[in-house]
C-alpha positions as a printed NumPy array, in Angstrom:
array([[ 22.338,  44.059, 198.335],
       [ 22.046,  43.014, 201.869],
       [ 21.701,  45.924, 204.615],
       [ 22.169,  45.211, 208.492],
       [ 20.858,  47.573, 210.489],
       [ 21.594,  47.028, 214.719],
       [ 19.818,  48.451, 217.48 ],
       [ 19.032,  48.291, 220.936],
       [ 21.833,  49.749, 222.522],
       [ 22.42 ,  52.536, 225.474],
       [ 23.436,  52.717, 229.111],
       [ 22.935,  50.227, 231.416],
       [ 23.777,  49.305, 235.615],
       [ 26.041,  46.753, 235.966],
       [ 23.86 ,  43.461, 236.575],
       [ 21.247,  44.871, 234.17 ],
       [ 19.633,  43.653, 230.85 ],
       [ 19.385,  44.766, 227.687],
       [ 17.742,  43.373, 224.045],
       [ 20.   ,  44.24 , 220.636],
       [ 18.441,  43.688, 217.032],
       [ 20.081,  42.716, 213.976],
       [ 17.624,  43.099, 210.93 ],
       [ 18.646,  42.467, 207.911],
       [ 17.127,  43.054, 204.64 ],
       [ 18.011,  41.855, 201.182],
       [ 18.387,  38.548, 201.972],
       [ 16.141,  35.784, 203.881],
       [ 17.872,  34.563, 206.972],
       [ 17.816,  31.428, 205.566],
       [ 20.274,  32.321, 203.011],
       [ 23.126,  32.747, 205.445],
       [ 25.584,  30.364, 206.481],
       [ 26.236,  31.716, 209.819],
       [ 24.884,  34.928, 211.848],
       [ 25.941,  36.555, 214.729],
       [ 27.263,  39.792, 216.981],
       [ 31.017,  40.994, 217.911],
       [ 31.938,  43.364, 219.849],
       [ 34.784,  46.089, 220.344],
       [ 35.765,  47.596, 223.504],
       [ 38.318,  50.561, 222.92 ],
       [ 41.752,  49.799, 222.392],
       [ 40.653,  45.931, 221.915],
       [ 40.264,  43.68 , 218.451],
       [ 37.065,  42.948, 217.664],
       [ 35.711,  39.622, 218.863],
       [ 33.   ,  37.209, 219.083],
       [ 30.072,  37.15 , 220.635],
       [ 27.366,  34.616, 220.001],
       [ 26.426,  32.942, 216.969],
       [ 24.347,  30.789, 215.203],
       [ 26.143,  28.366, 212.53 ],
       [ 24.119,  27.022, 209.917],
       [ 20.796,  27.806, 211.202],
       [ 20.684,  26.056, 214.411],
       [ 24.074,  25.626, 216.26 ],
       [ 24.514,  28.534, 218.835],
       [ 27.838,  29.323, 220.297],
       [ 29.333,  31.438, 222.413],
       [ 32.414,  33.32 , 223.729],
       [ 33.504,  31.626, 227.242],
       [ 33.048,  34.976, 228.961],
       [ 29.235,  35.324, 227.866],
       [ 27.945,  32.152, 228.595],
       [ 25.086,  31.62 , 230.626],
       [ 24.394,  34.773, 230.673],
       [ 23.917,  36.14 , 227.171],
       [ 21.426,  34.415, 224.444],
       [ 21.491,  34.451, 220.786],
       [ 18.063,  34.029, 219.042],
       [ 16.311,  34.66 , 215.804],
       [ 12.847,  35.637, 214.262],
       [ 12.114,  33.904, 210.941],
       [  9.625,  36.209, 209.964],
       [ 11.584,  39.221, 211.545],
       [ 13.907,  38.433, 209.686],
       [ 15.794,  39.494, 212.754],
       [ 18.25 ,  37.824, 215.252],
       [ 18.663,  39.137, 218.875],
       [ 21.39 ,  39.083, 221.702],
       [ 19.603,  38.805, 224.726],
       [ 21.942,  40.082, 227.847],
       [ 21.248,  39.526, 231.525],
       [ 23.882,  40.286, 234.426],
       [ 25.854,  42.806, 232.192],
       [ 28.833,  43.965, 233.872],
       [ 30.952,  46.542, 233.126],
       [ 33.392,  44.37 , 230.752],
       [ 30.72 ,  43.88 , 228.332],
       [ 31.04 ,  47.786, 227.721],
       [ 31.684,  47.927, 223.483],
       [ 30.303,  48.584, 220.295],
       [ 28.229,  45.198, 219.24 ],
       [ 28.295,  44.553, 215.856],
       [ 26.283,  42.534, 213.767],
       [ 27.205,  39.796, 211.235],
       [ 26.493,  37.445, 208.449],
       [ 28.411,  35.481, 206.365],
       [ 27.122,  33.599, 202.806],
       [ 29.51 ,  31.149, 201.287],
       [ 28.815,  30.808, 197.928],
       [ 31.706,  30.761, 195.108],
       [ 33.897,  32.644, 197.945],
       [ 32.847,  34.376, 201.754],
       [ 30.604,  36.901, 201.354],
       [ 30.625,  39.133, 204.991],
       [ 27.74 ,  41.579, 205.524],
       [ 28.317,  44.09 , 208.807],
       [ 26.386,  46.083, 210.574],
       [ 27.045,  50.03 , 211.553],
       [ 27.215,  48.804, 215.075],
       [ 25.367,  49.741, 218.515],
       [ 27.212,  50.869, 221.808],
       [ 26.495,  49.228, 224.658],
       [ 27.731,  50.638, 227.674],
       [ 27.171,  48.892, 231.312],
       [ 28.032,  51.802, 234.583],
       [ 29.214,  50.235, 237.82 ]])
């Protein structure tokens, strides 16, 4: 059974930075097809963040690039959304993902972190 487990989040100034991370356990990062965080503002659909696609290709939602940075730890077993110049927009619950697809999608989910940026 895989378990993702998210954290990192809090309260933040508008053009500040903050570190999330995604551990998972269960499986070896390796395993997955494709890793990454969402996010959910209130009232909003969730929606993509970063992520990396089998192993190595990183992308990105339009209004996070260049300023947000998806990474991962082999032997953390961990990936990480690094976020610089946060502004209040970016307020949400980040979520963290991975999907395996073997015989069918498999979709593992984290319990999510709030991230919330003041003006």
């Amino acid at each position: 059974q895989v378990q993702v487990v998210e954290s990192g989040g809090g309260l933040v100034q508008a053009g500040g930075s903050l570190r999330l991370s995604c551990e998972f356990s269960g499986k070896s990062l390796f395993s997955f097809n494709s890793m990454g965080w969402y996010r959910q503002a209130p009232g909003e659909q969730r929606e993509l963040v970063a992520s990396i696609i089998n192993g190595r290709l990183a992308k990105y939602a339009d209004s996070v690039k260049g300023r947000f940075t998806i990474t991962r730890d082999n032997t953390k077993n961990t990936i990480y959304l690094h976020m610089n110049t946060l502004k209040t927009e970016d307020t949400a619950v980040y979520y963290c993902n991975a999907q395996i697809v073997l015989q069918g999608t498999h979709t593992y989910w984290g319990q999510g972190t709030r991230v919330t940026v003041a003006s």
